[in-house]
TORKOL-4160 file (C-alpha; in steps of 0.2 Angstrom, whole numbers, padded with zeros to 4 digits, m for minus):
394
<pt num="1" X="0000" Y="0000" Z="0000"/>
<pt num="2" X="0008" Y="0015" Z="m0007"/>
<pt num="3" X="m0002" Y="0032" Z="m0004"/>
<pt num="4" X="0010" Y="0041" Z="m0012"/>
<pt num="5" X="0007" Y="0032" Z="m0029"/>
<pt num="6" X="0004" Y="0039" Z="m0044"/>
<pt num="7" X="m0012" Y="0035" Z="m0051"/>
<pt num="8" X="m0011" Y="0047" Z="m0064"/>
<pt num="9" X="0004" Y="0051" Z="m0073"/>
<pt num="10" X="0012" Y="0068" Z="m0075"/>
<pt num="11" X="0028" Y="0070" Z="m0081"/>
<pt num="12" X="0041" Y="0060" Z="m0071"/>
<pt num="13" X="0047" Y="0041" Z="m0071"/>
<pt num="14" X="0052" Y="0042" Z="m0054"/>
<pt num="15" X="0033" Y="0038" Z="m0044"/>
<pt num="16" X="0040" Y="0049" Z="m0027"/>
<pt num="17" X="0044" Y="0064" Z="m0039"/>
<pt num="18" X="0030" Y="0063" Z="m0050"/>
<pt num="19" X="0017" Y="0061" Z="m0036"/>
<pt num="20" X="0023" Y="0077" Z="m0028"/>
<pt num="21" X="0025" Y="0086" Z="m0044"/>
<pt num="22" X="0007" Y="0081" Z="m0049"/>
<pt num="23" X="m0002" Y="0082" Z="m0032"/>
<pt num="24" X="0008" Y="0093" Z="m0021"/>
<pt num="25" X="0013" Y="0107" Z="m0036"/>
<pt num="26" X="0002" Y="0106" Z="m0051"/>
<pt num="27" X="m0014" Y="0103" Z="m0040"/>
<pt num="28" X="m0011" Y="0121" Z="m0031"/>
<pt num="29" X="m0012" Y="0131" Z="m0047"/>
<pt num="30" X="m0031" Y="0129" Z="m0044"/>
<pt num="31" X="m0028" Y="0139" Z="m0028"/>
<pt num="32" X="m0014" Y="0152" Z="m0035"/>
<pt num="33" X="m0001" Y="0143" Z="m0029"/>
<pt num="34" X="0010" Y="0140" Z="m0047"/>
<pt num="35" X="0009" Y="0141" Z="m0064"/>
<pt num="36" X="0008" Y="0125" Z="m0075"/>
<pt num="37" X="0017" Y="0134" Z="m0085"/>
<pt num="38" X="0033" Y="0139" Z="m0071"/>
<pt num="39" X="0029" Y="0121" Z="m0066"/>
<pt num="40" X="0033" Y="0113" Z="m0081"/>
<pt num="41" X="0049" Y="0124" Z="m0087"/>
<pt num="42" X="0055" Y="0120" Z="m0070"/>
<pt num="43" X="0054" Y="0103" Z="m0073"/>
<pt num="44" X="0059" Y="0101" Z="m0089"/>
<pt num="45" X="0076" Y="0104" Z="m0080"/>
<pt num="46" X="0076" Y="0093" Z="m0065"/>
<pt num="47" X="0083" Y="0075" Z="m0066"/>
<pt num="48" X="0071" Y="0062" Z="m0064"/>
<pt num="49" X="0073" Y="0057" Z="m0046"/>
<pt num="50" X="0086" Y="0069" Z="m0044"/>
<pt num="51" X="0085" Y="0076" Z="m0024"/>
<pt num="52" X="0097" Y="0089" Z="m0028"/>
<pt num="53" X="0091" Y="0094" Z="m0045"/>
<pt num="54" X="0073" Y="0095" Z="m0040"/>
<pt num="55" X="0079" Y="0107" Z="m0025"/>
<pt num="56" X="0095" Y="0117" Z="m0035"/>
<pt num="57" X="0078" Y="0120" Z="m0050"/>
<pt num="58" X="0065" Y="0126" Z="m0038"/>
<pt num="59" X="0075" Y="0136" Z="m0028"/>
<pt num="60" X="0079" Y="0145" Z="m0044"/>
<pt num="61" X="0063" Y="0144" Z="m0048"/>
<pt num="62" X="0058" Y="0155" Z="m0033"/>
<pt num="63" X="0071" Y="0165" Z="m0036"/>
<pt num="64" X="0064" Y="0172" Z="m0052"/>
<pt num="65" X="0047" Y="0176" Z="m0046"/>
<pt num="66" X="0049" Y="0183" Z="m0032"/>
<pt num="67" X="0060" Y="0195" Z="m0040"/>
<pt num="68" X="0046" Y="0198" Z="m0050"/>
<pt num="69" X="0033" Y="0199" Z="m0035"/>
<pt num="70" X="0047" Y="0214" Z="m0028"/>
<pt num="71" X="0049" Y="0223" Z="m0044"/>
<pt num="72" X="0029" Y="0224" Z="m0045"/>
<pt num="73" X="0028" Y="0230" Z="m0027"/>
<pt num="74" X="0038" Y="0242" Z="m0031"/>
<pt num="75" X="0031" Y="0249" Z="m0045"/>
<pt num="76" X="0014" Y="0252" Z="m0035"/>
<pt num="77" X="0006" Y="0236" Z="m0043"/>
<pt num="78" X="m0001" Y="0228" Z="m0026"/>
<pt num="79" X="m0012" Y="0214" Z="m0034"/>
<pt num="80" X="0006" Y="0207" Z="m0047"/>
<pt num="81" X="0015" Y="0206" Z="m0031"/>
<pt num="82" X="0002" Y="0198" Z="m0022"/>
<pt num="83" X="0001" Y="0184" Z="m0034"/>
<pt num="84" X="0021" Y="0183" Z="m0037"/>
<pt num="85" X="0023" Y="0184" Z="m0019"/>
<pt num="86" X="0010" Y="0167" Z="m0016"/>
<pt num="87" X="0018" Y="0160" Z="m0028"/>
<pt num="88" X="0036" Y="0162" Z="m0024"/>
<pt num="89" X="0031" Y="0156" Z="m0009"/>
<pt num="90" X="0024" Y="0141" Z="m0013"/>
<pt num="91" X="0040" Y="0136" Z="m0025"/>
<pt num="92" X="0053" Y="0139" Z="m0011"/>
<pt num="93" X="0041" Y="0125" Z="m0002"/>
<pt num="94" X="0043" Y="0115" Z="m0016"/>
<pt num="95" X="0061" Y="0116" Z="m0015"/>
<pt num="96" X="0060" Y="0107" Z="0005"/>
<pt num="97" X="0053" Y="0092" Z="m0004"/>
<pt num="98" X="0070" Y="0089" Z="m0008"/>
<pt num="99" X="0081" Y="0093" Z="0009"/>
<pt num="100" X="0082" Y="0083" Z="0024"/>
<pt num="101" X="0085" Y="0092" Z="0041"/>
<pt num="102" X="0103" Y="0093" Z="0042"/>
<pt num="103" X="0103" Y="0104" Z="0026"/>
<pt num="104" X="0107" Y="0119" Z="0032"/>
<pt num="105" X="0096" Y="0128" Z="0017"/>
<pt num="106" X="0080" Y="0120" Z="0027"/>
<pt num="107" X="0078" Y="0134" Z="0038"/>
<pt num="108" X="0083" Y="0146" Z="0027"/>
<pt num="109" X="0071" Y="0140" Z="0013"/>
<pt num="110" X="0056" Y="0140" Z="0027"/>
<pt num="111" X="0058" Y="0157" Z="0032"/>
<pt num="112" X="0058" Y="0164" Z="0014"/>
<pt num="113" X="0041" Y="0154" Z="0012"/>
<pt num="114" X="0036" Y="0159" Z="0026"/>
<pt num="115" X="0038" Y="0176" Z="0025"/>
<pt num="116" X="0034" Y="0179" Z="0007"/>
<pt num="117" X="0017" Y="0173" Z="0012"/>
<pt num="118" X="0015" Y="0183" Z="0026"/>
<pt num="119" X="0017" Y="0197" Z="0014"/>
<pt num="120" X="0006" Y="0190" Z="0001"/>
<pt num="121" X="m0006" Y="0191" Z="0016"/>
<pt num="122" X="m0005" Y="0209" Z="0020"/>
<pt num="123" X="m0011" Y="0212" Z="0002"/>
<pt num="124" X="m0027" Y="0201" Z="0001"/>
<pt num="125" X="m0042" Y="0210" Z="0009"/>
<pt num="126" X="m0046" Y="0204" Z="0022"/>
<pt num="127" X="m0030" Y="0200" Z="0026"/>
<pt num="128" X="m0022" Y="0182" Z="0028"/>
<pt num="129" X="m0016" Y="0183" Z="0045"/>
<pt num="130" X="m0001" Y="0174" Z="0052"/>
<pt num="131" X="m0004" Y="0168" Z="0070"/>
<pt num="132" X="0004" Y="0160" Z="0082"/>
<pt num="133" X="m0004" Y="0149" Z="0096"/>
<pt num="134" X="0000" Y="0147" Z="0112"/>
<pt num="135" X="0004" Y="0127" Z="0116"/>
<pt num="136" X="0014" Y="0119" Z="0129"/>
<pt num="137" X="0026" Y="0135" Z="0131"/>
<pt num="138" X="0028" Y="0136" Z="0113"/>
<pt num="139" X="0019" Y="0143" Z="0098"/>
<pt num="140" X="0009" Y="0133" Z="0082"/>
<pt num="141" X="0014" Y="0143" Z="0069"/>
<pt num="142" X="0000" Y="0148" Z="0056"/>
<pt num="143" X="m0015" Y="0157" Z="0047"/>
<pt num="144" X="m0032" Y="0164" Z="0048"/>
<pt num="145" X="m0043" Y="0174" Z="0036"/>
<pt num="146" X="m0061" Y="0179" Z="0042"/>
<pt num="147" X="m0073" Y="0175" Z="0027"/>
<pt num="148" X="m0078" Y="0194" Z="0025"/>
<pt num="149" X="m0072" Y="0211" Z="0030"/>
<pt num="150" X="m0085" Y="0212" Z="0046"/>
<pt num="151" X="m0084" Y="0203" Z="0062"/>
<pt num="152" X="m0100" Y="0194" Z="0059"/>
<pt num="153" X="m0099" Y="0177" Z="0064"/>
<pt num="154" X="m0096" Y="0166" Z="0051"/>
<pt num="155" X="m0093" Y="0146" Z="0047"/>
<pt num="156" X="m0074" Y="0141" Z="0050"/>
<pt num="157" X="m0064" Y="0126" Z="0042"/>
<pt num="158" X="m0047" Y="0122" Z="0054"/>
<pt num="159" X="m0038" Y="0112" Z="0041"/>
<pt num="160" X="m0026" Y="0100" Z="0047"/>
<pt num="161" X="m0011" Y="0093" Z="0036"/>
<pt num="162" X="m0002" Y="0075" Z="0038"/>
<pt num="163" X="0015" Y="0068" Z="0041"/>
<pt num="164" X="0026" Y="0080" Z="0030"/>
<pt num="165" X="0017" Y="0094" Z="0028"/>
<pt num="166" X="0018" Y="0114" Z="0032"/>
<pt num="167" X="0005" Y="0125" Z="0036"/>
<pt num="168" X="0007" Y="0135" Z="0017"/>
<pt num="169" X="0003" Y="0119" Z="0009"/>
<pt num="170" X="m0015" Y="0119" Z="0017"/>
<pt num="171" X="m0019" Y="0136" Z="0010"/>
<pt num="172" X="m0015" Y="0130" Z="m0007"/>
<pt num="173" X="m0024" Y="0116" Z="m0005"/>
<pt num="174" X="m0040" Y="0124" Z="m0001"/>
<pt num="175" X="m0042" Y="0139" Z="0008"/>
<pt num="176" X="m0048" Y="0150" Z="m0010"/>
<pt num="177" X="m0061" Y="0140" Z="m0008"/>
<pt num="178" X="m0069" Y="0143" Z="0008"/>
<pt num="179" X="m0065" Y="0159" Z="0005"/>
<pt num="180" X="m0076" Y="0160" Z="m0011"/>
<pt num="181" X="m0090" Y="0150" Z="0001"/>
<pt num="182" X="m0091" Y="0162" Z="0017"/>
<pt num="183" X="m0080" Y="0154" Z="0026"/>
<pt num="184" X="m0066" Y="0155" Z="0039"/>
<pt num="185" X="m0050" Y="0149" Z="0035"/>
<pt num="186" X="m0039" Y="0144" Z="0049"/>
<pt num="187" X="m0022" Y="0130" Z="0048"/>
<pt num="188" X="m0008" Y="0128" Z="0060"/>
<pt num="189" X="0007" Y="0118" Z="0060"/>
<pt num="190" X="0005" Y="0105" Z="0073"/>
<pt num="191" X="0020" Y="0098" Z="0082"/>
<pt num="192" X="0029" Y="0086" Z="0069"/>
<pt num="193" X="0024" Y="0098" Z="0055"/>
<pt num="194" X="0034" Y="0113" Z="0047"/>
<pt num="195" X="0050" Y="0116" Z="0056"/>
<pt num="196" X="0045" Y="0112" Z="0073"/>
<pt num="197" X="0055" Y="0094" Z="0074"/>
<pt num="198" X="0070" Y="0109" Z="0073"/>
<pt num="199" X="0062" Y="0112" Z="0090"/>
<pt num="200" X="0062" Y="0096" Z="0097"/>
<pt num="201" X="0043" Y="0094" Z="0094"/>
<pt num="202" X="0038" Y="0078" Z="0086"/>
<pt num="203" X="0023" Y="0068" Z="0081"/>
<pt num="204" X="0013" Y="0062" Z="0098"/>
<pt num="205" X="m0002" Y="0052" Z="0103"/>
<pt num="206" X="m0009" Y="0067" Z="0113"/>
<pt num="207" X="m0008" Y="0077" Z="0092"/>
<pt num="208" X="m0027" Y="0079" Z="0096"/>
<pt num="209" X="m0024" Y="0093" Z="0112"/>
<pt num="210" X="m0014" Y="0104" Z="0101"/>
<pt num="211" X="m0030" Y="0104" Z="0088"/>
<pt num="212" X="m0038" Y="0109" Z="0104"/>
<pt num="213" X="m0027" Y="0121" Z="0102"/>
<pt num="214" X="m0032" Y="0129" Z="0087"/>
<pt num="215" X="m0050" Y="0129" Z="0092"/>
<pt num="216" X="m0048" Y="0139" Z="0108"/>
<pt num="217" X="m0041" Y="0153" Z="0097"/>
<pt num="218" X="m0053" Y="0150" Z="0083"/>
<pt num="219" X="m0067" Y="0152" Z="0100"/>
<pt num="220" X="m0057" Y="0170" Z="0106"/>
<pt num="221" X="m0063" Y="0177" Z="0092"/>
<pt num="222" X="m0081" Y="0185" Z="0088"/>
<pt num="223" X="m0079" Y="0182" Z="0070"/>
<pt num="224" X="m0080" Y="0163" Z="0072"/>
<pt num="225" X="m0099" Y="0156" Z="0075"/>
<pt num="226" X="m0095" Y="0141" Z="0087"/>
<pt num="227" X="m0109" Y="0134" Z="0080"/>
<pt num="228" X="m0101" Y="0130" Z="0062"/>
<pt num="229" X="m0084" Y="0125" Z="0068"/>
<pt num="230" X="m0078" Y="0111" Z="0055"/>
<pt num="231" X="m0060" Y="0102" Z="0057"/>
<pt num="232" X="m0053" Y="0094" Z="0041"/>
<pt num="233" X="m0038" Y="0082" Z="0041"/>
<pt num="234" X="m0030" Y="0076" Z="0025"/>
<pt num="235" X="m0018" Y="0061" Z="0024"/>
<pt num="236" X="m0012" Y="0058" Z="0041"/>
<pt num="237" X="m0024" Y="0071" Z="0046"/>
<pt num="238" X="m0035" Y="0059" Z="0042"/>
<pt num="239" X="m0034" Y="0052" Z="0059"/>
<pt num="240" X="m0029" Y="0067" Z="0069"/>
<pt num="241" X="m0043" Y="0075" Z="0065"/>
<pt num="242" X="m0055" Y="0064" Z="0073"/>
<pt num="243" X="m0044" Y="0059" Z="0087"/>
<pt num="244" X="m0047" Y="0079" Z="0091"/>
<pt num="245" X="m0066" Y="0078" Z="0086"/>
<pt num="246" X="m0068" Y="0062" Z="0099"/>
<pt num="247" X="m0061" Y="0072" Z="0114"/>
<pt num="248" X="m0067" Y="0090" Z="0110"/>
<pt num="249" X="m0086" Y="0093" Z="0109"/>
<pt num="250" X="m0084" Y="0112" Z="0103"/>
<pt num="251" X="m0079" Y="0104" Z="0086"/>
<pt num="252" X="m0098" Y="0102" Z="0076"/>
<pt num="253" X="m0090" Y="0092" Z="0060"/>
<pt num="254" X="m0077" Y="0081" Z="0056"/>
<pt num="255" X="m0070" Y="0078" Z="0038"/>
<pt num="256" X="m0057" Y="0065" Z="0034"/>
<pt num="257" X="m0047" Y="0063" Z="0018"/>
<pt num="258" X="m0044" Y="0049" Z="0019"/>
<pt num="259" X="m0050" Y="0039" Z="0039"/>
<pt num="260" X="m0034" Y="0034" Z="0049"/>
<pt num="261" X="m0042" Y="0022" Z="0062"/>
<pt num="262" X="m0025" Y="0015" Z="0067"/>
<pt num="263" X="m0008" Y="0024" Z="0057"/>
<pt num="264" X="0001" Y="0008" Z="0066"/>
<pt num="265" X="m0009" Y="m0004" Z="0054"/>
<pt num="266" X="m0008" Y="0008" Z="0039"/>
<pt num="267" X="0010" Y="0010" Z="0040"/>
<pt num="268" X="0013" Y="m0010" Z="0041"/>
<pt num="269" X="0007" Y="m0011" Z="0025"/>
<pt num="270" X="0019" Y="0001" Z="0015"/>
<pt num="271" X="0037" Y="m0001" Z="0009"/>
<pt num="272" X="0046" Y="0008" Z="0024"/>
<pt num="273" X="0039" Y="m0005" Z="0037"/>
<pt num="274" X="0053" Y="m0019" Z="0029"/>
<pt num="275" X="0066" Y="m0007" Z="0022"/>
<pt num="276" X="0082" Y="m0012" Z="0027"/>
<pt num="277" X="0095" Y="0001" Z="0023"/>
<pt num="278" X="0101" Y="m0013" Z="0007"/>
<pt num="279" X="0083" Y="m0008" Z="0002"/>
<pt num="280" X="0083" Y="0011" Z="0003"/>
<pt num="281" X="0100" Y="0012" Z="m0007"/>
<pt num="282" X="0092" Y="0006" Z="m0021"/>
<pt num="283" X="0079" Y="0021" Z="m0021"/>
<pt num="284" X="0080" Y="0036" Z="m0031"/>
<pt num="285" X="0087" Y="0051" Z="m0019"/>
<pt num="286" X="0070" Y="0058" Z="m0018"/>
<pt num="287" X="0062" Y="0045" Z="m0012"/>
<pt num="288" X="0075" Y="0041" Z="0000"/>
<pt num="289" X="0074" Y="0060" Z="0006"/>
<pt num="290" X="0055" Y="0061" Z="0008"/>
<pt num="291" X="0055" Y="0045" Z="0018"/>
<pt num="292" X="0068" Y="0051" Z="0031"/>
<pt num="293" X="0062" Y="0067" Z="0031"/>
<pt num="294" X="0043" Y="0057" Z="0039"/>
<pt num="295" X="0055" Y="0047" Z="0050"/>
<pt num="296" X="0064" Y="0064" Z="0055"/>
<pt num="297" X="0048" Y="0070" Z="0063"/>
<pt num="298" X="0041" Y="0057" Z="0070"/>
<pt num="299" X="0058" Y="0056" Z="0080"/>
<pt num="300" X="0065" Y="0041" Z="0073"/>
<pt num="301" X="0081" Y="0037" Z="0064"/>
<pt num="302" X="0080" Y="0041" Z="0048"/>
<pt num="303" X="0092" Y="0026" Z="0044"/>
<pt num="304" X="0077" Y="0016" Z="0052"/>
<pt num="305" X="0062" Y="0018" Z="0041"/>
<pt num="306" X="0053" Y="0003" Z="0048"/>
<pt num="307" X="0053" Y="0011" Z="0064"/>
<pt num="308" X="0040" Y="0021" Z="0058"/>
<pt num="309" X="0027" Y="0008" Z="0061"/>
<pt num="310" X="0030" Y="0009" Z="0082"/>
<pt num="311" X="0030" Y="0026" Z="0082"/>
<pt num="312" X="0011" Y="0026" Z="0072"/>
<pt num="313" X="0005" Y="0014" Z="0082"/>
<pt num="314" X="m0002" Y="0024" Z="0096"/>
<pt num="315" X="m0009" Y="0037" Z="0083"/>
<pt num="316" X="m0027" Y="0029" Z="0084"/>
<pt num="317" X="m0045" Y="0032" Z="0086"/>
<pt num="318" X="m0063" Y="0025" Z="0091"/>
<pt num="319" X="m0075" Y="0029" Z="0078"/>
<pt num="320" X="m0087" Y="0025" Z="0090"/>
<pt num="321" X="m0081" Y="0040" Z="0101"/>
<pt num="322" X="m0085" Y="0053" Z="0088"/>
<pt num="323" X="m0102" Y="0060" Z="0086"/>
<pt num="324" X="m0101" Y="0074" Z="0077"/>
<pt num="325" X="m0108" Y="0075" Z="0060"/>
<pt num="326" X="m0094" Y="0064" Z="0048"/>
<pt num="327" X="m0088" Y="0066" Z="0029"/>
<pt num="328" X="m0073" Y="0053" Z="0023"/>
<pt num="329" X="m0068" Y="0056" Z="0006"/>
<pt num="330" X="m0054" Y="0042" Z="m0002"/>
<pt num="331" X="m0048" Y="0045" Z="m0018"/>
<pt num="332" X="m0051" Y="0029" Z="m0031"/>
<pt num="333" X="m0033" Y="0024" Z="m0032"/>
<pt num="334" X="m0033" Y="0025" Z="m0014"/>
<pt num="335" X="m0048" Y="0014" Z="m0012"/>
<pt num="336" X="m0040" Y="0000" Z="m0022"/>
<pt num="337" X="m0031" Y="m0002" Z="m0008"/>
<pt num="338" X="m0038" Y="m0017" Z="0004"/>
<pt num="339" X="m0029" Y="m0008" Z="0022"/>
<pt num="340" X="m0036" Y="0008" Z="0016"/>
<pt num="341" X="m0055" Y="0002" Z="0011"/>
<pt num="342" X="m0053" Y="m0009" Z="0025"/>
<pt num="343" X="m0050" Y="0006" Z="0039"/>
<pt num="344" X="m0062" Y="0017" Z="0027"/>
<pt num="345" X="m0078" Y="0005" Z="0030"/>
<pt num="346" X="m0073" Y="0003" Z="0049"/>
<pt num="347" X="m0072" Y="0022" Z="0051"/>
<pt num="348" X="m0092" Y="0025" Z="0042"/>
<pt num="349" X="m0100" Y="0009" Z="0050"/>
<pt num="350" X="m0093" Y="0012" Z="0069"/>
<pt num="351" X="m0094" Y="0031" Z="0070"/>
<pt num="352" X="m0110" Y="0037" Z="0083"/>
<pt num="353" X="m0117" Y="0051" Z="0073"/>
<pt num="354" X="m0131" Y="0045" Z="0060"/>
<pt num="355" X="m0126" Y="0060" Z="0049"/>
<pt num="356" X="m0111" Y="0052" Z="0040"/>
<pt num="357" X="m0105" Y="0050" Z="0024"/>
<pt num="358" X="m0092" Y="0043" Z="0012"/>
<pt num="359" X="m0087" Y="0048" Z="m0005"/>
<pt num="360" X="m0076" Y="0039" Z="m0015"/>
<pt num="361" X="m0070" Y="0054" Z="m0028"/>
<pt num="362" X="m0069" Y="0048" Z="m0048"/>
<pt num="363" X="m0054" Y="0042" Z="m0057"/>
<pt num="364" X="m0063" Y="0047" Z="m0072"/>
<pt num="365" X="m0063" Y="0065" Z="m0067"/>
<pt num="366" X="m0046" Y="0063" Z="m0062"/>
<pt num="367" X="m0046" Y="0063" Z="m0043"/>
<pt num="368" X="m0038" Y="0047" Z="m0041"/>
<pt num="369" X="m0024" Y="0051" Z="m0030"/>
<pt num="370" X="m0019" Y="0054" Z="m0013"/>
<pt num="371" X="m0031" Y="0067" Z="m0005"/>
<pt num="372" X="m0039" Y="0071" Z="m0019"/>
<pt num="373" X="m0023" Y="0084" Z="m0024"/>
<pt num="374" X="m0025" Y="0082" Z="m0042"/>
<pt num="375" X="m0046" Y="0091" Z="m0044"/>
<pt num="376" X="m0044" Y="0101" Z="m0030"/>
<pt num="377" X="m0061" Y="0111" Z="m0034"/>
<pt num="378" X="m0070" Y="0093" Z="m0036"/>
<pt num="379" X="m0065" Y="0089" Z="m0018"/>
<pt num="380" X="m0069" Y="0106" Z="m0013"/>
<pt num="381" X="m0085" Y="0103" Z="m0022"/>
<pt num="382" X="m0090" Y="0089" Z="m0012"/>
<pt num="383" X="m0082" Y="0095" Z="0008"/>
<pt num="384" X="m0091" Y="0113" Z="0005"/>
<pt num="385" X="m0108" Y="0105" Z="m0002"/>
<pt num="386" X="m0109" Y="0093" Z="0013"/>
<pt num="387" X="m0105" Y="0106" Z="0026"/>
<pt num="388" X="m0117" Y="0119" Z="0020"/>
<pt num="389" X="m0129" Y="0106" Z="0023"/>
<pt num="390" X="m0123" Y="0101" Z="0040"/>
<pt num="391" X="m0122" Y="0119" Z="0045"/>
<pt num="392" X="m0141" Y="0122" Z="0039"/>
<pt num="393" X="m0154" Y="0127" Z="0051"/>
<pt num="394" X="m0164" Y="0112" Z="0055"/>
């Protein structure tokens, strides 16, 4: 059980680069965050499977535009640099696919992200906020942007990414769309996301009190309606997600994409639970990197990829526990995997609330792959639809 596999090709013989270039990159331009065009002259230069070339070409990549986004900021042209700057962003994020944590252009590279985005955000109206929560006597780093320029109370979505992910990548993966729907945005990195393994802040079985987290502060504020609070957990996030939603009442729907009952059991069933270093040598660089870079923040031994399977294990949930309203979605090349039906079926037939629901997006319309990254509007489509109806008066 690969979830990283390509069900769709897109440019790249290497399945680990091809997935992120097809998912992670070309699936943003939907939400502004690239250019098929940028995309594809970039990779036209990378070497297939190439760690360092996909890093050395996106990091020249980002280069370019955000010289452009500063050359239109200053010539008064607030919208260009807006746009250059999200982009930019989001291309020196594609460049940490690439770079494992004792790199030292990680940091480097995150901050420029980081900070191109908060400048993007300045310039959207409202304005994307960057936050940072309070959580164990440290921060979660991340965004809000209220759903209109008044403090009305409005529906929220907290988005929640998975094992490898940064709080940018869950503004390009949907938060255009809630914004074109009413809705609040927030996302955060959790501990074991963005840079905070730098901090010594790894994935842990207690993930679902820093969410918690992130719905205090969505509750602070009077332009949130706790009534039409909605937490939405992709790939890992999966089973984050509801882990929060089984221990927080405050949270009124739960969406998985796709449902992590039990990481352990998932993991077992991928190629890193019987890699033996022998084995990883024979990977492509990439590959090699994005594993390790999982291992990394789960705090395990990056030369000991099947330890990844004892530090999921306690990363698990009862359905049974959670009563909120439910949506799963699994992709179709997702679902021809028997572990991930299997924990799929066991998630909708055990979970206590009788409004749930699972949707098993269309190869056909190309939403195949892991998390639905490829139609990013079709799975916007179907999470939006089903919580304006959730959220209804009844």
């Amino acid at each position: 059980m690969d979830p990283h596999a390509a069900h769709v090709g897109f440019k790249f013989k290497d399945p680990a680069m091809d997935f992120v270039f097809g998912s992670l990159i070309l699936g943003s331009a939907v939400n502004h965050g690239c250019e098929v065009g940028e995309a594809f002259a970039t990779a036209a230069a990378i070497k297939d499977g190439d760690a360092d070339s996909w890093r050395d070409q996106w990091l020249k990549t980002a280069a370019l535009i955000e010289a452009r986004g500063e050359q239109a900021l200053a010539g008064g042209h607030a919208v260009s640099a807006r746009d250059q700057f999200m982009r930019a962003s989001y291309a020196y994020r594609a460049a940490m696919a690439a770079m494992l944590p004792d790199d030292p252009r990680l940091a480097p590279t995150a901050g420029k992200s980081r900070g191109l985005m908060k400048r993007a955000g300045k310039l959207m109206k409202p304005e994307l906020e960057y936050i940072e929560i309070p959580f164990t006597g440290a921060v979660l780093p991340g965004y809000f942007r209220k759903a209109a320029p008044e403090d009305a109370p409005a529906p929220t979505l907290v988005m929640i990414g998975g094992a490898e992910t940064f709080a940018e990548d869950q503004y390009f993966y949907i938060a255009p769309q809630a914004f074109d729907r009413g809705y609040n945005f927030l996302t955060v990195d959790l501990p074991g996301q963005g840079l905070l393994p730098l901090e010594g802040r790894f994935f842990s079985p207690d993930i679902g009190a820093s969410i918690s987290a992130a719905v205090d502060y969505a509750l602070s504020r009077k332009d949130v309606d706790p009534r039409r609070l909605a937490v939405y957990g992709i790939s890992s996030g999966g089973g984050f997600a509801p882990m929060a939603a089984e221990r927080d009442g405050r949270i009124k729907a739960v969406i998985m994409n796709n449902c992590v009952v039990d990481a352990g059991a998932g993991v077992a069933k991928m190629a890193v639970a019987t890699a033996t270093p022998e084995t990883v040598k024979g990977w492509s660089s990439f590959n090699r990197t994005s594993n390790q870079m999982i291992a990394w923040r789960f705090g395990v031994d990056m030369n000991n990829l099947p330890g990844l399977v004892e530090a999921n294990k306690e990363l698990r949930f009862d359905p049974a526990r959670v009563d909120a309203p439910a949506l799963i979605l699994v992709a179709a090349g997702e679902y021809q995997s028997p572990e991930i039906e299997r924990q799929n079926t066991l998630c909708l037939e055990g979970l206590a609330s009788t409004r749930k629901t699972m949707v098993v997006t269309p190869a056909a319309e190309g939403a195949a792959n892991h998390c639905v990254m490829e139609n990013r509007s079709l799975m916007s489509q179907v999470v939006f639809d089903w919580l304006d109806v959730t959220f209804a008066p009844r």
